[in-house]
C-alpha positions in Angstrom: -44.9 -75.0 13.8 -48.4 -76.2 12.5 -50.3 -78.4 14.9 -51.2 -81.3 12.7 -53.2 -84.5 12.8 -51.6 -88.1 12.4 -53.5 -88.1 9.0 -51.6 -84.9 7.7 -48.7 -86.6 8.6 -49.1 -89.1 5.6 -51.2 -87.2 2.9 -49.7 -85.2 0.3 -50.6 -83.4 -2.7 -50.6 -86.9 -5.1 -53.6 -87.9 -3.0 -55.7 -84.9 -4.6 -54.1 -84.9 -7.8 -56.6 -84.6 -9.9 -59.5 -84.3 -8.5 -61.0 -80.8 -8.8 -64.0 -80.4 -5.7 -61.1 -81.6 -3.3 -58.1 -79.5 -4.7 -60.3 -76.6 -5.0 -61.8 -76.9 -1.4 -58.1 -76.9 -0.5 -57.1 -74.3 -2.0 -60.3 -72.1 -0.9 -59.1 -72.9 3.0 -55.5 -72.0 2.1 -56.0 -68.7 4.0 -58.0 -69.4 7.5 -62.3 -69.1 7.0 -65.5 -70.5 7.9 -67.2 -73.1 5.5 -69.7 -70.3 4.1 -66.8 -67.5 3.0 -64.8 -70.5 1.7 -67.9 -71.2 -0.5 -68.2 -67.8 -1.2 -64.4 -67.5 -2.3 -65.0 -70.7 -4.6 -68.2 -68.3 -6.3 -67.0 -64.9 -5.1 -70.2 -64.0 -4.5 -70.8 -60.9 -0.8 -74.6 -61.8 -0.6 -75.8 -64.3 2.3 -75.3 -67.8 1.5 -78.8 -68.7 1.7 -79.9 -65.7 -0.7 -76.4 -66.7 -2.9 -77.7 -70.1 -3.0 -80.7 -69.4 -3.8 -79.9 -66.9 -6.4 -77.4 -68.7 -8.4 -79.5 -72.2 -7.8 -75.8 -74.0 -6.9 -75.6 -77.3 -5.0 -73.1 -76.6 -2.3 -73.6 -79.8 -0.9 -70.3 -81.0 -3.0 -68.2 -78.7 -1.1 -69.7 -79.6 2.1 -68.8 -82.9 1.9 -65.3 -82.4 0.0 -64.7 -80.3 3.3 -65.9 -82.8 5.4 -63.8 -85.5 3.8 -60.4 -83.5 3.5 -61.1 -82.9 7.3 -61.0 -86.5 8.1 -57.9 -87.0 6.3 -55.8 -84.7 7.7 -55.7 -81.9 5.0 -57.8 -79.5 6.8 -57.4 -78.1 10.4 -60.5 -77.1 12.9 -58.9 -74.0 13.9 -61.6 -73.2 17.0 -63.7 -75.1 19.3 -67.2 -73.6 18.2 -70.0 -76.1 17.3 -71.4 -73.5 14.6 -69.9 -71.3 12.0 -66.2 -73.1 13.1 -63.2 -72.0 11.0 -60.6 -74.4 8.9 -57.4 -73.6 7.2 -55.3 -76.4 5.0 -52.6 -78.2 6.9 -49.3 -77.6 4.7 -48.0 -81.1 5.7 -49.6 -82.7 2.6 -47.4 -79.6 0.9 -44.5 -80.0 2.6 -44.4 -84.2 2.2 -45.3 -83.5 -1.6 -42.2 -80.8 -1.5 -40.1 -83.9 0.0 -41.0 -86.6 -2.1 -40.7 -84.2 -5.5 -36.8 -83.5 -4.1 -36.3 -87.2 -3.4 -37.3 -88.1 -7.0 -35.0 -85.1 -8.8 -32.2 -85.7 -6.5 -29.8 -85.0 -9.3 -30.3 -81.4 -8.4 -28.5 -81.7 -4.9 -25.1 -82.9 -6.1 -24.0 -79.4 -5.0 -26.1 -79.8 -2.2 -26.0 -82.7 -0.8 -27.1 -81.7 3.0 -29.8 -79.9 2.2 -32.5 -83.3 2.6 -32.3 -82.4 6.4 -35.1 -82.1 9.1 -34.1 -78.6 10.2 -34.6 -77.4 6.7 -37.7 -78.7 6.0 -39.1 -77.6 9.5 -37.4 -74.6 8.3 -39.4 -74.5 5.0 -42.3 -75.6 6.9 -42.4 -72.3 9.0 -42.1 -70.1 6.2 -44.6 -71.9 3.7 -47.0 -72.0 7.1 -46.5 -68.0 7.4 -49.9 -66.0 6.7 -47.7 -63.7 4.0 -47.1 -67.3 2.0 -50.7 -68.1 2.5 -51.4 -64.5 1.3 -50.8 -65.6 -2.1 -54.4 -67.1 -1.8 -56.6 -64.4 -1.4 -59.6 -63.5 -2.9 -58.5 -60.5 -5.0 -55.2 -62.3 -6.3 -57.1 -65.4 -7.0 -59.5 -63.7 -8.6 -56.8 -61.5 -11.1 -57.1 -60.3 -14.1 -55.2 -63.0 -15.9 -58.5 -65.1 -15.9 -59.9 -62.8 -17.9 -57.3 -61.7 -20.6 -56.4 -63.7 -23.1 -53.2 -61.8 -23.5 -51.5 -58.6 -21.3 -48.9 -56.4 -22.9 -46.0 -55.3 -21.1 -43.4 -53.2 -22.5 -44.6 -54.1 -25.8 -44.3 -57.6 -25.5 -47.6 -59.6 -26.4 -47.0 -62.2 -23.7 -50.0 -65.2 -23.6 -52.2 -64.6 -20.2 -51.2 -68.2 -19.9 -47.6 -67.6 -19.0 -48.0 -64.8 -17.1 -47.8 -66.5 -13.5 -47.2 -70.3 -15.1 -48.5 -71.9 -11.3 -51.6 -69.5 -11.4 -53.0 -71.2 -14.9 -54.3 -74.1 -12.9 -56.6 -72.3 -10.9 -58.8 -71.1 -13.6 -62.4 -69.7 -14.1 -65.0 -71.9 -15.4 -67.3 -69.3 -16.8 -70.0 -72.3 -17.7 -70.4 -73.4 -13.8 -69.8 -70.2 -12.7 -67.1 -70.5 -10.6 -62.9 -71.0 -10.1 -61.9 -74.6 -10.2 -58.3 -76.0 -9.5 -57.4 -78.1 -12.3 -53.8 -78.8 -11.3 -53.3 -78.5 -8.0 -49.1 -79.5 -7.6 -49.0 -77.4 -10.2 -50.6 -74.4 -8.6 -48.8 -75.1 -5.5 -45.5 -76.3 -6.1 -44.8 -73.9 -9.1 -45.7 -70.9 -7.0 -43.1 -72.5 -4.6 -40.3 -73.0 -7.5 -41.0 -69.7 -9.3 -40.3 -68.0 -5.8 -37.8 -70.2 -5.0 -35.7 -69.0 -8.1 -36.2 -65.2 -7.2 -35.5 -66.1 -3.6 -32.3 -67.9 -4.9 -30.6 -65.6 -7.0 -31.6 -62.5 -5.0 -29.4 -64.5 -1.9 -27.1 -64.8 -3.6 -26.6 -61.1 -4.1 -27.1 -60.8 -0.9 -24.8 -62.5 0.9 -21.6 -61.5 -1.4 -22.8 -57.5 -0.2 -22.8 -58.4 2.8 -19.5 -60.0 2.8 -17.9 -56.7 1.2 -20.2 -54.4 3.7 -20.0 -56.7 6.8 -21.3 -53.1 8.4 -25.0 -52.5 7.1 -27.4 -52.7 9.0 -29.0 -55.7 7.2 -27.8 -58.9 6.9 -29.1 -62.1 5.5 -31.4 -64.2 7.8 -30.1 -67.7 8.6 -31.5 -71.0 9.1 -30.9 -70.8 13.0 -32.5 -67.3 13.1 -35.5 -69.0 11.9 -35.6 -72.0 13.6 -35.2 -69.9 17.2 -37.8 -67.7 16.0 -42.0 -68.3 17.2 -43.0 -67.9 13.6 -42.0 -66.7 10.2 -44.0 -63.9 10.1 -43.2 -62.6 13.6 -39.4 -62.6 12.1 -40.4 -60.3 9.1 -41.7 -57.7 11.4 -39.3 -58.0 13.4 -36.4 -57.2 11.1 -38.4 -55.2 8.1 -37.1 -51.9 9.7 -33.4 -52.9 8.4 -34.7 -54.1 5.0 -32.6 -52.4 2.3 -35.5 -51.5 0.5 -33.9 -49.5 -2.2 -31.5 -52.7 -3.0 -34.3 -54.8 -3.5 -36.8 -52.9 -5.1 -33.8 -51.7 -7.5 -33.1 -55.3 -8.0 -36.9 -56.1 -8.8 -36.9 -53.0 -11.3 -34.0 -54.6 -13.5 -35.5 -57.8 -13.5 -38.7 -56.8 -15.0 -38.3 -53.5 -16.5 -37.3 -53.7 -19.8 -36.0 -49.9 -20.6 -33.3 -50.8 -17.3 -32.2 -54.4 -18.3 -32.1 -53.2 -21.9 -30.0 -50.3 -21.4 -27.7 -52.7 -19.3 -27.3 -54.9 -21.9 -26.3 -52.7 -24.4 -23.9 -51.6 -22.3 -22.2 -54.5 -21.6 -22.2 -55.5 -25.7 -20.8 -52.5 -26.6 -17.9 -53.2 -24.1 -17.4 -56.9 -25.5 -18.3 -56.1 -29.3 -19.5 -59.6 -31.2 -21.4 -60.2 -27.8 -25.5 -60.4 -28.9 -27.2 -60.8 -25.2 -30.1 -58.9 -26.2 -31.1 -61.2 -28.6 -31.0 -63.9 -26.0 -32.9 -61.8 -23.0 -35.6 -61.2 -26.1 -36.2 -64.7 -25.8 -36.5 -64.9 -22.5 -38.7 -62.4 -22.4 -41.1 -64.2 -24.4 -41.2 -66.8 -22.0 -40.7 -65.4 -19.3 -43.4 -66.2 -15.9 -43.9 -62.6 -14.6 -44.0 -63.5 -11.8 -44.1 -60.2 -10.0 -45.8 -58.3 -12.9 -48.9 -58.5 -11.0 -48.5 -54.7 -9.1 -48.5 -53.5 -12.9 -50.9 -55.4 -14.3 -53.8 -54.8 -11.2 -52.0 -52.3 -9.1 -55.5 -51.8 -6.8 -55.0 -55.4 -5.2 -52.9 -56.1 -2.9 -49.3 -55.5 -3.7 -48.8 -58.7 -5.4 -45.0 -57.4 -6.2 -44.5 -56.0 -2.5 -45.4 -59.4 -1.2 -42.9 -61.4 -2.8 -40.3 -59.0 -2.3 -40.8 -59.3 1.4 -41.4 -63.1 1.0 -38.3 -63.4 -0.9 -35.7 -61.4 1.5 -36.4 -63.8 4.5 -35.9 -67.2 2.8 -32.3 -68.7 3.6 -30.4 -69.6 0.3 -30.3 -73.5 1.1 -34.2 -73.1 1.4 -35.0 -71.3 -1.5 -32.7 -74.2 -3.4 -35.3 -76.7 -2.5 -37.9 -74.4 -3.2 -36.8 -73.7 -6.6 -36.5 -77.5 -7.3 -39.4 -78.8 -5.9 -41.1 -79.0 -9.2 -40.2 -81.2 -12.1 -41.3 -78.8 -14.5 -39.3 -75.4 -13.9 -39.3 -72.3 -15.4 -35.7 -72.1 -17.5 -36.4 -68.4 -18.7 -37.4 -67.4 -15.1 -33.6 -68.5 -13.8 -31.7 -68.0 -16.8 -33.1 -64.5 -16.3 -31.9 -64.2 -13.1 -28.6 -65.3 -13.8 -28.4 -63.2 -16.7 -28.8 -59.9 -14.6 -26.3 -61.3 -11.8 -23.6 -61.7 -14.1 -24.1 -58.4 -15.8 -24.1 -56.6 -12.1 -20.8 -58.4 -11.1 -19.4 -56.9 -14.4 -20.5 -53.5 -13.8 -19.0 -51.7 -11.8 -21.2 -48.0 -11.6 -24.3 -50.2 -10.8 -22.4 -52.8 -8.3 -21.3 -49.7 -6.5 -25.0 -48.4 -6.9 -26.3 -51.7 -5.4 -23.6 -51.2 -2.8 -25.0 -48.1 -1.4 -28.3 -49.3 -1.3 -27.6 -52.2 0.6 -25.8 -49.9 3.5 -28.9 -47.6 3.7 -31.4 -48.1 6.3 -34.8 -48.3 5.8 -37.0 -45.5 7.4 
């Protein structure tokens, strides 16, 4: 559990709503770092900070003092004790309150779930959100993606805008006049990330748990909300049980989700079964709008595995968890889930490639 200051206690995302120096200085401590590489991150710039200053004639002295502030109020954490070149990382109690108070408002989601507003799951949530691989999502090289400088990326023939490629991601954007990344919308940044991972989280749970119900004998089964709580840290858990990870389940899994030739095939499949049927026209449409969320691997495949990070993410998050995640946003993705749902129904029905999933799920990983 985060160490946090009575200030972090109270702040949430609404208090930086908004305001771009702040939510950007935020965001460029999401991942633990001194004050210069944070400035650097904001710039991207490798040179020294005096010569990058110098060079690029910036005044810093914005970030300084956003830093400075954000410190005061709780949404930054002194990590060391050292009077020079200290380290901060953002608290995620201002994420976790903002996760809270968005769940409170759109209660109408819980009706199925009405115990989920509990303090276990959100210290729950609060471990895995505080996890270096969630904080992962922050680094330089997937901040700084190719999706800020296409205006459009085609995937399996699909024009699709660079806009809706990773919905969330569109608020940290590059402001080629200044010369650096700004966050323009930071709850959307933050808690869209959440809900689009949240949704893949959720429905690849669910598949989870019903295999593991038929094969109570594999070798991996579903992590729990006890397991988590009993554990030092969400992060310690993943490497602790990666090594039964039925790799070929999920990566299969991820493969008919955003291949087209697979899901296509699939599809046809199932309409020529249940003639008059017309699925494909509706996955076309969700295609269009579809977030991407994982496309990232194909799109800049020498960054870090933006694909295999998710997947991993994904695996650990209990299914009462990733239902708050997934609703934590008043804006959702509807093609991202109706997607999802889509390709669960079809793998109930078939049963060649629920027999396929089965073996998968019994084989160990090596």
């Amino acid at each position: 559990m985060e160490i946090t200051t009575d200030q972090s206690q109270k702040c949430s995302l609404d208090d930086l709503q908004g305001k771009i120096i702040p939510s950007t200085v935020y965001i460029a401590f999401f991942q633990r770092k001194s004050q210069q590489n944070a400035i650097r991150l904001i710039y991207s710039d490798e040179s020294s900070l005096r010569s990058f200053v110098r060079k690029l004639s910036v005044n810093i002295s914005p970030i300084v003092n956003a830093r400075e502030e954000l410190t005061k109020k709780g949404f930054l954490i002194k990590t060391d004790e050292k009077l020079r070149a200290s380290q901060f990382q953002s608290s995620i109690k201002p994420l976790i309150n903002s996760v809270r108070r968005e769940i409170s408002k759109n209660n109408s989601y819980l009706i199925n779930f009405k115990n989920l507003d509990t303090n276990d799951n959100y210290d729950v949530l609060e471990m895995i959100l505080n996890s270096e691989i969630f904080r992962k999502f922050f680094d330089h090289e997937i901040l700084y993606s190719p999706f800020y400088s296409q205006n459009t990326f085609e995937l399996s023939n699909i024009q699709i805008p660079n806009v809706n490629l990773i919905p969330s991601y569109s608020a940290f954007k590059k402001n080629l006049q200044k010369g650096k990344y700004e966050v323009s919308d930071i709850k959307k940044l933050l808690l869209g990330l959440i809900s689009e991972l949240g949704i893949y989280s959720f429905y690849l749970q669910r598949l989870l748990l019903q295999f593991s119900e038929n094969l109570p004998n594999s070798n991996f089964q579903p992590i729990d909300l006890d397991i988590i709580l009993k554990s030092s840290s969400f992060d310690l858990l993943i490497e602790n049980h990666r090594k039964n990870i039925p790799f070929n389940f999920i990566n299969e899994y991820f493969d008919y989700i955003f291949s087209q030739t697979k899901i296509t095939a699939l599809i046809a499949d199932e309409e020529a079964k249940n003639k008059g049927s017309n699925i494909m026209r509706f996955y076309s449409d969700t295609q269009r709008k579809e977030g991407l969320l994982f496309a990232y691997s194909e799109i800049n495949p020498k960054s870090p595995n933006f694909q295999h990070l998710a997947i991993l993410f994904s695996i650990f998050v209990p299914l009462d968890i990733a239902y708050l995640m997934k609703n934590c946003w008043n804006i959702p993705n509807p093609s991202v889930e109706e997607k999802c749902r889509l390709f669960e129904q079809l793998l109930l029905k078939n049963e060649d490639l629920y027999s396929k999933f089965a073996r998968y799920y019994q084989i160990k990983n090596r």
